[in-house]
PDB file of N, CA, C and O in Angstrom:
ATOM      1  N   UNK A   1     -52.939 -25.129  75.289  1.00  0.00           N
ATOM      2  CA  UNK A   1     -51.713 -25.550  74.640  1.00  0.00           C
ATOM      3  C   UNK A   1     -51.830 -27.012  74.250  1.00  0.00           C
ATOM      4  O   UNK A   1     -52.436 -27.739  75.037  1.00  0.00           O
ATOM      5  N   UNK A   2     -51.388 -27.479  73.267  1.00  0.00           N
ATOM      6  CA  UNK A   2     -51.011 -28.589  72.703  1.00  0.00           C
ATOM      7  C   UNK A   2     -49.845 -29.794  73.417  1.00  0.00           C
ATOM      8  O   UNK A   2     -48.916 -29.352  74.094  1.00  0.00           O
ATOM      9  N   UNK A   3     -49.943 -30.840  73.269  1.00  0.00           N
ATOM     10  CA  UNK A   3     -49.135 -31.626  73.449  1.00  0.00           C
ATOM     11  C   UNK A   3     -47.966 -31.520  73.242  1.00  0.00           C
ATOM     12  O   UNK A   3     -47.132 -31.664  74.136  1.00  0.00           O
ATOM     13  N   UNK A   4     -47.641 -31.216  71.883  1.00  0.00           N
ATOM     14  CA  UNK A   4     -46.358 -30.589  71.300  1.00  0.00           C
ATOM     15  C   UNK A   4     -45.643 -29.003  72.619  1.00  0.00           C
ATOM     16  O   UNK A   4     -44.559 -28.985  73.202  1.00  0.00           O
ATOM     17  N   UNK A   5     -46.380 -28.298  72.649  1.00  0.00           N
ATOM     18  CA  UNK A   5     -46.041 -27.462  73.660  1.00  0.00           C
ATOM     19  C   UNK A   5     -45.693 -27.752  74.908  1.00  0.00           C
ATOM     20  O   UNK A   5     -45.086 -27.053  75.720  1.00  0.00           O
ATOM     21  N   UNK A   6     -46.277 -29.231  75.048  1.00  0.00           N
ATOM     22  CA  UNK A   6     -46.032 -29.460  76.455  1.00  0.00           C
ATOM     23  C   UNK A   6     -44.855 -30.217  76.862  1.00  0.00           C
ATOM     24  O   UNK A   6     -44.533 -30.459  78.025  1.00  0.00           O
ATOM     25  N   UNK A   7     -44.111 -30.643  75.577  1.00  0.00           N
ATOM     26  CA  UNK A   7     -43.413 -31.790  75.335  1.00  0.00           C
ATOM     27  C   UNK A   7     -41.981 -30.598  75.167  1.00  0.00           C
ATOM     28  O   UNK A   7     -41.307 -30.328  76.161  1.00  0.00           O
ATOM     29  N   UNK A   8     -41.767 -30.170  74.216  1.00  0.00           N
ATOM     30  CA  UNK A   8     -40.949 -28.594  74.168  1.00  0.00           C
ATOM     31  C   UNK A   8     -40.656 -27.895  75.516  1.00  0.00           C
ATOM     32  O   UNK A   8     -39.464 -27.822  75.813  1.00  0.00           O
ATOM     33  N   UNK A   9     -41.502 -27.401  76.328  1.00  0.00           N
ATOM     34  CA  UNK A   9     -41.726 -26.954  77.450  1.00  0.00           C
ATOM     35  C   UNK A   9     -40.513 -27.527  78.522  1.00  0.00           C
ATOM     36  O   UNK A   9     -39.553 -27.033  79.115  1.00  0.00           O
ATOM     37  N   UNK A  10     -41.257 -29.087  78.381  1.00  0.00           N
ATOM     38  CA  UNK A  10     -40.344 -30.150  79.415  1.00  0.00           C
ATOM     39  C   UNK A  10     -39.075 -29.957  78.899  1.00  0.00           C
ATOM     40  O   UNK A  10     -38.161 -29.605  79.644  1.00  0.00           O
ATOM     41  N   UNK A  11     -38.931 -30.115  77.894  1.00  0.00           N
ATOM     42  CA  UNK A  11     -37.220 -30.744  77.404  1.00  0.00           C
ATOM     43  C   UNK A  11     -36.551 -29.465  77.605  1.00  0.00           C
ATOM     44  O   UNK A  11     -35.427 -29.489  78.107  1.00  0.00           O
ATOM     45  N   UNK A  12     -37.160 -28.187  77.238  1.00  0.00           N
ATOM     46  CA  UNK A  12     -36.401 -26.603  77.592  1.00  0.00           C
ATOM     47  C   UNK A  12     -36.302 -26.704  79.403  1.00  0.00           C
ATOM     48  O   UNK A  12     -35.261 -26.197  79.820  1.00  0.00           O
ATOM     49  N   UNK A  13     -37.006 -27.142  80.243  1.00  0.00           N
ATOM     50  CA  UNK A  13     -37.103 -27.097  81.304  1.00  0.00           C
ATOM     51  C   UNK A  13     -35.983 -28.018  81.955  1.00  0.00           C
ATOM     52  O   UNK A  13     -35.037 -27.491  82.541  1.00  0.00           O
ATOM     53  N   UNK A  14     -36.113 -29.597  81.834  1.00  0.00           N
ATOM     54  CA  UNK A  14     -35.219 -30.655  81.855  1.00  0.00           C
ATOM     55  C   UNK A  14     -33.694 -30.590  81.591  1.00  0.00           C
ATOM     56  O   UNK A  14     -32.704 -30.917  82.245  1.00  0.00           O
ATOM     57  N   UNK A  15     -33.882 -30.080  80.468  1.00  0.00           N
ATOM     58  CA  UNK A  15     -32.088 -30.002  79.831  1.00  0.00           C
ATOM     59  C   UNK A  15     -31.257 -29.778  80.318  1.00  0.00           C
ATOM     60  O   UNK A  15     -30.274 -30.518  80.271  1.00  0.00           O
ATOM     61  N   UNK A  16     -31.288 -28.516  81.085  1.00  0.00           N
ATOM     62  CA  UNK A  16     -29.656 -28.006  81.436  1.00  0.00           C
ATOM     63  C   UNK A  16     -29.426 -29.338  83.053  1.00  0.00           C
ATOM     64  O   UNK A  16     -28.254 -29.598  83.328  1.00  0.00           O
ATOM     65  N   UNK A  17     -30.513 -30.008  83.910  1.00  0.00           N
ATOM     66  CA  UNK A  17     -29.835 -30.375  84.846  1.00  0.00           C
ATOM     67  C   UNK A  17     -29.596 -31.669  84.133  1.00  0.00           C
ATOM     68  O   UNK A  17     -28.958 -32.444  84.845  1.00  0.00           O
ATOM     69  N   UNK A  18     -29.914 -32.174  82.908  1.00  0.00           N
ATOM     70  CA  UNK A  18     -29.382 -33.415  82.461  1.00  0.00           C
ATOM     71  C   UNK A  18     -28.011 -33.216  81.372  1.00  0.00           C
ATOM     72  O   UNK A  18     -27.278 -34.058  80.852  1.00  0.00           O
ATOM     73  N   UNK A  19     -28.027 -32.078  81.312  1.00  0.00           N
ATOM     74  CA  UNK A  19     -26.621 -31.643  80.746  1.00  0.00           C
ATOM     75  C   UNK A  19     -25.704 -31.821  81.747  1.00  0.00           C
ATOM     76  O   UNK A  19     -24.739 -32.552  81.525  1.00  0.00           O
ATOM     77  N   UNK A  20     -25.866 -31.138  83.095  1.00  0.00           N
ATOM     78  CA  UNK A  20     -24.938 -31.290  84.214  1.00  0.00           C
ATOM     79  C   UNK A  20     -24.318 -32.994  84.714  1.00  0.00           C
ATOM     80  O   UNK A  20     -23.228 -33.378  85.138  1.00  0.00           O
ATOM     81  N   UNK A  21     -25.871 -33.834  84.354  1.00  0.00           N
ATOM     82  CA  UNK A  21     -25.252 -35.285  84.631  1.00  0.00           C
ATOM     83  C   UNK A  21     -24.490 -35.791  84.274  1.00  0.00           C
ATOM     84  O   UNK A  21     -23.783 -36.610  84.860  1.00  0.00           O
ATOM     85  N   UNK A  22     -24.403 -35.162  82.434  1.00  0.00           N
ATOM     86  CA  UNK A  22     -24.044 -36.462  81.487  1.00  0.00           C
ATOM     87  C   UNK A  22     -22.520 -35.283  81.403  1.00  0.00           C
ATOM     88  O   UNK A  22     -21.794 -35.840  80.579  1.00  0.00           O
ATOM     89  N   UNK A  23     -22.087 -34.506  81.690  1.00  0.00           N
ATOM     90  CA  UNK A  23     -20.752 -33.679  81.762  1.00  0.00           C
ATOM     91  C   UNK A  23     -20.134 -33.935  82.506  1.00  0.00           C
ATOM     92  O   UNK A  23     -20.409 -34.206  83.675  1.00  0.00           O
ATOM     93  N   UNK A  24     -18.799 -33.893  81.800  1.00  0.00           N
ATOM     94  CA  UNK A  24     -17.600 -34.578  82.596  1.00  0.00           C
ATOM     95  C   UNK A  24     -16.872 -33.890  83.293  1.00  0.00           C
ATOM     96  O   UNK A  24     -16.023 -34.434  84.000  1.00  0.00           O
ATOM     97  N   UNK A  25     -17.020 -32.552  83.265  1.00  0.00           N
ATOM     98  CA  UNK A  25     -16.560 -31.105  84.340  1.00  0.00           C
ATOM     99  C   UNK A  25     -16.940 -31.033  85.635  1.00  0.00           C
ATOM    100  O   UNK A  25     -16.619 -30.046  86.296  1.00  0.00           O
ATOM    101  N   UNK A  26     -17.694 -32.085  86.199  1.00  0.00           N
ATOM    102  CA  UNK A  26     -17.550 -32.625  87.293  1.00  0.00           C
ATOM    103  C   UNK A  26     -17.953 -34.091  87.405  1.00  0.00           C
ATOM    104  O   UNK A  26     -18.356 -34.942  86.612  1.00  0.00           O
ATOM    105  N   UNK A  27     -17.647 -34.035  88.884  1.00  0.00           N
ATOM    106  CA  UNK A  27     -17.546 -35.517  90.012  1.00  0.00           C
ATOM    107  C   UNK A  27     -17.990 -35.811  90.568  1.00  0.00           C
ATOM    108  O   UNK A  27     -17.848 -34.885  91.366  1.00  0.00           O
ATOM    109  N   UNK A  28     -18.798 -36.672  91.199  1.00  0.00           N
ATOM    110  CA  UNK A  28     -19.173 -37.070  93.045  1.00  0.00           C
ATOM    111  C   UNK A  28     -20.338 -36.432  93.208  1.00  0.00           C
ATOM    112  O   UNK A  28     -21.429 -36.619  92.669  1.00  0.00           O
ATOM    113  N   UNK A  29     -19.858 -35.377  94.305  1.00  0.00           N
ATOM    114  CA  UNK A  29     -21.003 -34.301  95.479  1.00  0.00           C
ATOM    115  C   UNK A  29     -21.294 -33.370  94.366  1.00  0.00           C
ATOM    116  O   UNK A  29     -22.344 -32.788  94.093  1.00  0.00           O
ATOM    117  N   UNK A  30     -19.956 -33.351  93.688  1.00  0.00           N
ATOM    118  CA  UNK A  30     -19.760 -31.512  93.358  1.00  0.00           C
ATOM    119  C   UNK A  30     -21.174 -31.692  92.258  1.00  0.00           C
ATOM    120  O   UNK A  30     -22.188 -31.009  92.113  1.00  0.00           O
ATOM    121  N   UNK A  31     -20.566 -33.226  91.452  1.00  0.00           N
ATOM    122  CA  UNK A  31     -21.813 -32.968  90.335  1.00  0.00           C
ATOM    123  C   UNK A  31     -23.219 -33.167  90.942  1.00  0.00           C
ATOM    124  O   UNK A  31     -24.210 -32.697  90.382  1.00  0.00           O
ATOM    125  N   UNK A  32     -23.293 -33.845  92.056  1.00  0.00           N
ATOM    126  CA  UNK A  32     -24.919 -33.850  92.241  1.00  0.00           C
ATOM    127  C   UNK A  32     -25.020 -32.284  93.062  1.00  0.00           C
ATOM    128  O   UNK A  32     -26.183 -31.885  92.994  1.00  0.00           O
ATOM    129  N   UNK A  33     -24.546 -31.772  93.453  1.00  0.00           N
ATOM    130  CA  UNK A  33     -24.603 -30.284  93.665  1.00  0.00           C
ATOM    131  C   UNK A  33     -24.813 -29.141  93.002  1.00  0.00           C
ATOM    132  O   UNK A  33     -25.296 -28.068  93.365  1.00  0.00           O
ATOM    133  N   UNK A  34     -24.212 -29.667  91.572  1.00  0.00           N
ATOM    134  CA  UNK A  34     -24.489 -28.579  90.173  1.00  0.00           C
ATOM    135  C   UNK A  34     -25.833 -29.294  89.922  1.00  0.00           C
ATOM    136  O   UNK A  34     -26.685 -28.447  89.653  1.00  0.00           O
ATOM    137  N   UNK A  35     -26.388 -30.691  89.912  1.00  0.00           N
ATOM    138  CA  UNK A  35     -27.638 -31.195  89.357  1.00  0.00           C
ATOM    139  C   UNK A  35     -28.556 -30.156  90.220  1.00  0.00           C
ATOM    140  O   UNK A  35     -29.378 -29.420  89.673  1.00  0.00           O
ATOM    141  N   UNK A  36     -28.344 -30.175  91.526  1.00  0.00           N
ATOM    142  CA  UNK A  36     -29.413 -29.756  92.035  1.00  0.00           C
ATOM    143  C   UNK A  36     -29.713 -27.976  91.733  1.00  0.00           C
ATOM    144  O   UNK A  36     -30.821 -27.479  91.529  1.00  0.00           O
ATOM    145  N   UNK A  37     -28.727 -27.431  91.766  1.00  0.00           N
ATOM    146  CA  UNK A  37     -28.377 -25.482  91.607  1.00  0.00           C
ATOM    147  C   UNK A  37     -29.436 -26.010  89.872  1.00  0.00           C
ATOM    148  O   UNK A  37     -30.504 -25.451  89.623  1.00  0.00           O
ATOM    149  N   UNK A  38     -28.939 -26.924  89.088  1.00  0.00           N
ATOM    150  CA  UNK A  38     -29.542 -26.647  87.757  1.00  0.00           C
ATOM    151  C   UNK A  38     -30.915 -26.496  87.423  1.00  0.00           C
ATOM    152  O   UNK A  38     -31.498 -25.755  86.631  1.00  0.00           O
ATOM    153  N   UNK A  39     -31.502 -27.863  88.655  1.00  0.00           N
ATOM    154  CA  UNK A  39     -32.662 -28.426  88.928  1.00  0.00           C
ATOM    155  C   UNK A  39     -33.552 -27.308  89.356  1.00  0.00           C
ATOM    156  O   UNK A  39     -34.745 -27.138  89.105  1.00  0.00           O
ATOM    157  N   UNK A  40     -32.962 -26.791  89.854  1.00  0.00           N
ATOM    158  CA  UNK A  40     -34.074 -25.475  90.813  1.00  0.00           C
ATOM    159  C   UNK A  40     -33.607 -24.044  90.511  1.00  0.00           C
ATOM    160  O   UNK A  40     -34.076 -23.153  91.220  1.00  0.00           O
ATOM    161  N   UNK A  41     -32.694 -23.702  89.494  1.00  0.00           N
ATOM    162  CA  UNK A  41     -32.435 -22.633  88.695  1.00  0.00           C
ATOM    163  C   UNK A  41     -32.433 -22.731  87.231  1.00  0.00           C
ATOM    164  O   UNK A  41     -32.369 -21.827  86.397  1.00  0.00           O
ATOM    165  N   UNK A  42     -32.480 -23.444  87.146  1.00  0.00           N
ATOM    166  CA  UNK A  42     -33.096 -24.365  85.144  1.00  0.00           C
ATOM    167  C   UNK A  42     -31.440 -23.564  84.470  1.00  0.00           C
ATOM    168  O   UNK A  42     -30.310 -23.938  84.784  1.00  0.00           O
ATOM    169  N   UNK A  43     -31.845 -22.210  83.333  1.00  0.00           N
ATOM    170  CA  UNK A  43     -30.565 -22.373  82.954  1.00  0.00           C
ATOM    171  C   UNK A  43     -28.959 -21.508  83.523  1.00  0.00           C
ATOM    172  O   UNK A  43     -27.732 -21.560  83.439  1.00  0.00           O
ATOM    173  N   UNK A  44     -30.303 -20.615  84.225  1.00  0.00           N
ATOM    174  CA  UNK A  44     -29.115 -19.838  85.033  1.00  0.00           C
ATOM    175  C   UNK A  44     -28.657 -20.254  85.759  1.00  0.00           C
ATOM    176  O   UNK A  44     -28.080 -19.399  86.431  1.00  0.00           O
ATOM    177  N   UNK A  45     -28.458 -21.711  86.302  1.00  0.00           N
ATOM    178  CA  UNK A  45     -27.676 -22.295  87.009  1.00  0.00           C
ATOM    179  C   UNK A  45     -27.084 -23.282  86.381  1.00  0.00           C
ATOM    180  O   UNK A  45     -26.438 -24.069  87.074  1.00  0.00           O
ATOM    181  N   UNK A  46     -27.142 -23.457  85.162  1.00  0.00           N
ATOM    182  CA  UNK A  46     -26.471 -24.395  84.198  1.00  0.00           C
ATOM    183  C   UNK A  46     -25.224 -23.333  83.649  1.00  0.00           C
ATOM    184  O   UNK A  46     -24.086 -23.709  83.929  1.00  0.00           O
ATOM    185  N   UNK A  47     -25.352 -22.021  82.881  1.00  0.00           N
ATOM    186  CA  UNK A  47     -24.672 -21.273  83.129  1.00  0.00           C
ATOM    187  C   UNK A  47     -23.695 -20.874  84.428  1.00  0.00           C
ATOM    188  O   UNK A  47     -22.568 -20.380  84.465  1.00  0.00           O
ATOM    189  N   UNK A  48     -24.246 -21.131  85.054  1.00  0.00           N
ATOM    190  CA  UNK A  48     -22.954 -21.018  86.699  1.00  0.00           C
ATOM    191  C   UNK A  48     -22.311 -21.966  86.454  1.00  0.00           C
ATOM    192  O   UNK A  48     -21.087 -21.919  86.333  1.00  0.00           O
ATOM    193  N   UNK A  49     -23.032 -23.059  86.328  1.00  0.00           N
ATOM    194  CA  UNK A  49     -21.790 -24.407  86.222  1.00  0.00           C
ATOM    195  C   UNK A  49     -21.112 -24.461  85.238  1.00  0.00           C
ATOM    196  O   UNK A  49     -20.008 -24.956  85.463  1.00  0.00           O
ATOM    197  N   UNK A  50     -21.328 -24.091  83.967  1.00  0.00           N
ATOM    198  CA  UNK A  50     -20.155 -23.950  82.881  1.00  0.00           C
ATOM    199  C   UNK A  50     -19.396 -22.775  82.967  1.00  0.00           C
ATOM    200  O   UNK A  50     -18.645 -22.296  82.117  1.00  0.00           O
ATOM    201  N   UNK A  51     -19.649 -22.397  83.995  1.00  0.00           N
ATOM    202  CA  UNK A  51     -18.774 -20.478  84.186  1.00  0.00           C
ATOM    203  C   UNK A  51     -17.610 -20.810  85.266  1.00  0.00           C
ATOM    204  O   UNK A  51     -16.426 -20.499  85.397  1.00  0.00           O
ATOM    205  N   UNK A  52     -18.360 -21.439  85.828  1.00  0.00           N
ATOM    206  CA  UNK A  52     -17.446 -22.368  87.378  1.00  0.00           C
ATOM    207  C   UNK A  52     -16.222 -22.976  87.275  1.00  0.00           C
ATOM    208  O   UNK A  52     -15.055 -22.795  87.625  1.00  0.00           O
ATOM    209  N   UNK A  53     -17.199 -24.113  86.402  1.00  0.00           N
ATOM    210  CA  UNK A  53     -15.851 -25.414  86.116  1.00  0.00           C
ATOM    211  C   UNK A  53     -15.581 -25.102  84.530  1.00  0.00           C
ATOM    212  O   UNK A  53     -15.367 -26.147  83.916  1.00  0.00           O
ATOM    213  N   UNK A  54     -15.549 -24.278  83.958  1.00  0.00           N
ATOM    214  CA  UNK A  54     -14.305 -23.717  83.292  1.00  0.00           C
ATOM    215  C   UNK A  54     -13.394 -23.147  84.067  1.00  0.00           C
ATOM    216  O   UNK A  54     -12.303 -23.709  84.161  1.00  0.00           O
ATOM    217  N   UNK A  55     -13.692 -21.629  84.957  1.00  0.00           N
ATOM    218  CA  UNK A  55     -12.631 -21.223  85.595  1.00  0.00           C
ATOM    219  C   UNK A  55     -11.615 -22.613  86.368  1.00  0.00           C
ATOM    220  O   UNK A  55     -10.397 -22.590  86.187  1.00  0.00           O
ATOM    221  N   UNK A  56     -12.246 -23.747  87.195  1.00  0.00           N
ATOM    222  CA  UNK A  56     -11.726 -24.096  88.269  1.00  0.00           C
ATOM    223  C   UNK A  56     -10.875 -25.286  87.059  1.00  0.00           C
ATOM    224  O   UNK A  56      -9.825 -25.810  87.430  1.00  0.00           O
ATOM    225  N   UNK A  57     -11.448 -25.611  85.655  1.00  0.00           N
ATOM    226  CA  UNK A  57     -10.168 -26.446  84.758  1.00  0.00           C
ATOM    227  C   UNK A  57      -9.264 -25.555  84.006  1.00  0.00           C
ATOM    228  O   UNK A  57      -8.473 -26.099  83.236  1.00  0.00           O
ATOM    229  N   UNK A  58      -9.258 -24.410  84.098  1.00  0.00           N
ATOM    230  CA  UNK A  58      -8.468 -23.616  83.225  1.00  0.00           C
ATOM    231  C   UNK A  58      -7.154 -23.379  84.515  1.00  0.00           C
ATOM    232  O   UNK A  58      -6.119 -22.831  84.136  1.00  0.00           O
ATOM    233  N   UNK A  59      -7.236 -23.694  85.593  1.00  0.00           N
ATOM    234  CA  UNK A  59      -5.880 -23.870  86.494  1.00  0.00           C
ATOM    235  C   UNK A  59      -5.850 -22.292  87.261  1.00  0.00           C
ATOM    236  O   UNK A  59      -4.793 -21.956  87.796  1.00  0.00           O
ATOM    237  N   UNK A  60      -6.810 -21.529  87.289  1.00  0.00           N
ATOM    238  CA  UNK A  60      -6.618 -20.620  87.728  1.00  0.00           C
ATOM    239  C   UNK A  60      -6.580 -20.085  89.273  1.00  0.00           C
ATOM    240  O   UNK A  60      -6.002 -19.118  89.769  1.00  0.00           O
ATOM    241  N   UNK A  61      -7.712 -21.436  90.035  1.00  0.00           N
ATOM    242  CA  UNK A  61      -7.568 -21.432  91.394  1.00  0.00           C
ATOM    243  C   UNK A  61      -6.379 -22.258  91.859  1.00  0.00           C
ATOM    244  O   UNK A  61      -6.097 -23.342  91.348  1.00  0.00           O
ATOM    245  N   UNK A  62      -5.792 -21.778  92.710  1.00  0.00           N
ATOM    246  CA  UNK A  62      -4.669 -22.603  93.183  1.00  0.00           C
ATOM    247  C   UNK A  62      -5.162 -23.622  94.581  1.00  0.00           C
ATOM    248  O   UNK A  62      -5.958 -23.370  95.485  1.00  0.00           O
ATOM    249  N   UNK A  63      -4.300 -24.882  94.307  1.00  0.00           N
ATOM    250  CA  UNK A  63      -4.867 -26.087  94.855  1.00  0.00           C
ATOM    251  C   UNK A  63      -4.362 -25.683  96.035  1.00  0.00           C
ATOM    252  O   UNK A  63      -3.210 -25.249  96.069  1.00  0.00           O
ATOM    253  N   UNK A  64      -5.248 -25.772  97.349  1.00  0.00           N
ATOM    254  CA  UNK A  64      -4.641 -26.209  98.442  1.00  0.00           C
ATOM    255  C   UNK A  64      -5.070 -26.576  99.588  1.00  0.00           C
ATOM    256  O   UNK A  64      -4.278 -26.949 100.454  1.00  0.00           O
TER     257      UNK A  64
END
């Protein structure tokens, strides 16, 4: 493989837990907690976190 492949590769690989950083759908623990689920599940855990914290901003869990 090429350089170019290797460079593609990373950024498909990288993305979703630097999506989780730079998103404002979380905070604190919670977001270094989604970094890490992203980090070591790439996008199917980037998907959890936009599946998550939609449900938990759309008001559907009740606070208590």
């Amino acid at each position: 493989m090429g350089l170019w492949h290797y460079i593609v590769l990373g950024l498909f690989v990288l993305l979703p837990p630097l999506l989780v950083l730079v998103s404002k759908r979380a905070a604190g623990t919670e977001k270094a907690i989604w970094f890490l689920v992203a980090a070591f599940l790439s996008w199917l855990g980037f998907i959890a976190f936009l599946i998550a914290t939609a449900y938990l901003d759309s008001g559907k869990v009740a606070e208590g």
